[in-house]
C-alpha positions in Angstrom: -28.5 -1.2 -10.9 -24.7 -2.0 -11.5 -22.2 -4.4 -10.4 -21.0 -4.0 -6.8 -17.8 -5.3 -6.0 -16.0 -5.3 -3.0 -12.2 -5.7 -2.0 -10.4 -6.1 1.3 -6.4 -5.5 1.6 -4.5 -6.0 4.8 -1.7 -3.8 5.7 0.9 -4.8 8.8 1.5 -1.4 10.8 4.5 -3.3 12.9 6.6 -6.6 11.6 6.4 -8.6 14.6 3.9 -11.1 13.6 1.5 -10.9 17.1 0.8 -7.2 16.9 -2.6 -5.4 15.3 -3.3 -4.6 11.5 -5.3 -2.2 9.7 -7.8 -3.7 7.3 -9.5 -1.9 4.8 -12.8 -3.3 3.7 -13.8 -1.3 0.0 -17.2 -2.0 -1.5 -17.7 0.0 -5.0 -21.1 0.5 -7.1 -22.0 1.9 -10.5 -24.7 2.1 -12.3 -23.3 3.4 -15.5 -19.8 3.1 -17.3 -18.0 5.8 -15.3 -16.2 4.2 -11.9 -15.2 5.8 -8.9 -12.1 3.4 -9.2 -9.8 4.5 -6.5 -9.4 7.4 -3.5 -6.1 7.8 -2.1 -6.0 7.0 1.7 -3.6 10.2 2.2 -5.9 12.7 0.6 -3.9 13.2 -2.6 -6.7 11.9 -5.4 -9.9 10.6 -6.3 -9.3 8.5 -9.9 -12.0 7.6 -12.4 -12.0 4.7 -15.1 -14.2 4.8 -17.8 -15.0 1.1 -18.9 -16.9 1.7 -22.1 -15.8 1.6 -25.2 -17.5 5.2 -25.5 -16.4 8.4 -24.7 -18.4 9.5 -22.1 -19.3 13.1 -20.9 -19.1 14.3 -17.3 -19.4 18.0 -17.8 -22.0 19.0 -15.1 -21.1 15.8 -12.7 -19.4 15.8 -9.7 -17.4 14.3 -6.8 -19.0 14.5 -3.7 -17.3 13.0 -0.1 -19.4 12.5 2.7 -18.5 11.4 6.0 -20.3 10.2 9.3 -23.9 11.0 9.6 -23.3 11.6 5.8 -22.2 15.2 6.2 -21.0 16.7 2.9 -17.1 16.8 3.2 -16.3 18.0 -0.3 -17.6 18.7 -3.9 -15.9 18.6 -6.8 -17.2 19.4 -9.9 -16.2 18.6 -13.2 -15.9 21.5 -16.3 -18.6 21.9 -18.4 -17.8 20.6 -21.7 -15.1 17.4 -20.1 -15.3 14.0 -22.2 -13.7 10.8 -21.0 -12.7 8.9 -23.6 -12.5 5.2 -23.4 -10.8 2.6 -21.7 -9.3 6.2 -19.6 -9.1 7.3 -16.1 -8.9 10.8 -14.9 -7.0 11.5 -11.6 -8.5 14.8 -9.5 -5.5 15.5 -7.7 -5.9 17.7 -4.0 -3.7 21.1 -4.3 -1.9 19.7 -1.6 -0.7 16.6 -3.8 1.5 19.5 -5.8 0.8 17.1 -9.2 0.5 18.9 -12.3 -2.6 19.8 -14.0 -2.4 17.9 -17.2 -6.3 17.5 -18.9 -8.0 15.4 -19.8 -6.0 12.4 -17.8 -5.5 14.7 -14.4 -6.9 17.8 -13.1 -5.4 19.8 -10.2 -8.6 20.8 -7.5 -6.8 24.5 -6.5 -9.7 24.9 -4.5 -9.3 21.9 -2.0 -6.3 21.2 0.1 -6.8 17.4 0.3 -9.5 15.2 0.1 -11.1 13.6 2.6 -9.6 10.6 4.6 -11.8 9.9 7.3 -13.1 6.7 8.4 -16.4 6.0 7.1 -15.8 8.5 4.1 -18.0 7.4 0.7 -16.9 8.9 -2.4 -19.7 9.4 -5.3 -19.9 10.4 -8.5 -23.2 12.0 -9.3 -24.8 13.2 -12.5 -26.1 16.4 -13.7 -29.2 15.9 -11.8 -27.3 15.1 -8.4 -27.6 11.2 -8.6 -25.1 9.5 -7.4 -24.5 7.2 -10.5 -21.1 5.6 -9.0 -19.1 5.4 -5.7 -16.2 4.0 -3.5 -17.2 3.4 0.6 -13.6 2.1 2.5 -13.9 1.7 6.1 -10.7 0.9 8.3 -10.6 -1.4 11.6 -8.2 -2.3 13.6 -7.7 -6.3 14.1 -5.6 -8.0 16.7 -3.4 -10.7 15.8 -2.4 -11.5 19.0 -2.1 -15.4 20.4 -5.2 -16.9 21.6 -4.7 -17.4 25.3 -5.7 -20.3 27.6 -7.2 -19.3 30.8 -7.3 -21.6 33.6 -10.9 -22.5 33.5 -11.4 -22.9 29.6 -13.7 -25.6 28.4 -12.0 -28.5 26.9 -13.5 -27.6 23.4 -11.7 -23.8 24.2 -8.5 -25.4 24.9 -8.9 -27.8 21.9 -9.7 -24.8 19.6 -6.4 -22.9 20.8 -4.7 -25.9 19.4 -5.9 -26.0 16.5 -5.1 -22.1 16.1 -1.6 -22.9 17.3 -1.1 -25.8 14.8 -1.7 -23.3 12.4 0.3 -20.6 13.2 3.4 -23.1 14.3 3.3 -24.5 10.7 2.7 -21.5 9.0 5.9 -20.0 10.7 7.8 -23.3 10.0 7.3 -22.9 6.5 8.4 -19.4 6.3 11.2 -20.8 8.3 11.9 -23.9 5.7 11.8 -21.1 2.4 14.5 -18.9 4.3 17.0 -21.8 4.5 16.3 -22.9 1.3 17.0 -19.3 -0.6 20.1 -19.5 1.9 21.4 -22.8 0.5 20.4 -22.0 -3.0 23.0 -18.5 -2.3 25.7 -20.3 -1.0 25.9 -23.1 -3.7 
């Protein structure tokens, strides 16, 4: 079995600090030297690295995206005779994505308006014999950042908790606070 990694970005939907977030959590997994290194979350291309220092052969491989239930979404499948050479990525680009079908580093999918963007989607690369051999898995949730409130009621080690959360966010906003008047000074001198 290969390496799994996994990688979590935030993204802020709104500026005002209190309002809700969309994380996505990634986890990857491949058990050879091709990775399924990236999907783009607007349906425009599913990218490939190849880490060897080999050329590696994908003709008779394929893309396949499944979704909930793990319903097959899509299949992409690579030409017969295509070679990755090493240390290179090949982007599939979605007809909808209008990019320009330039082999060996990207291939235009004419066939497939977009690929898949769904929550719960898992993107795989499987070999000639329909073994999934690498893939990509991002799932998106909504988090609240809102306050912590204090309810009439709480238990002293609920109210002493809120504090603490606060503390944090107070000094966390002060220092934001202290680095714009500093870049401000530092302008006006």
């Amino acid at each position: 079995a290969g390496a799994k990694r996994t990688v979590g970005t935030d993204r802020v939907q709104q500026s005002n600090f209190w309002s809700s977030h969309v994380v996505d959590e990634t986890s990857s997994y491949s058990t050879n030297q091709i990775k399924v290194w990236d999907v783009d979350r607007r349906g425009n291309f599913v990218k490939l690295l190849n880490t060897s220092n080999q050329a590696q052969s994908l003709g008779g491989y394929s893309i396949r995206q499944t979704g909930s239930g793990n319903q097959l979404v899509a299949v992409y499948k690579f030409p017969p005779r295509f070679i990755m050479q090493p240390g290179s990525t090949v982007t599939i680009w979605a007809a909808k994505s209008r990019a320009l079908h330039n082999p060996p580093s990207d291939l235009l999918w004419t066939d497939q308006a977009s690929w898949a963007t769904c929550l719960g989607t898992n993107t795989s690369l499987h070999n000639m014999y329909g073994q999934s051999v690498a893939g990509l898995n991002t799932t998106r949730q909504q988090k609240d950042a809102s306050f912590p409130r204090i309810v009439e009621g709480d238990s002293s080690q609920q109210s002493k908790k809120n504090d603490r959360t606060k503390s944090i966010v107070d000094s966390s906003l002060n220092v934001s606070k202290t680095r714009q008047r500093g870049s401000r000074q530092e302008k006006q001198e």
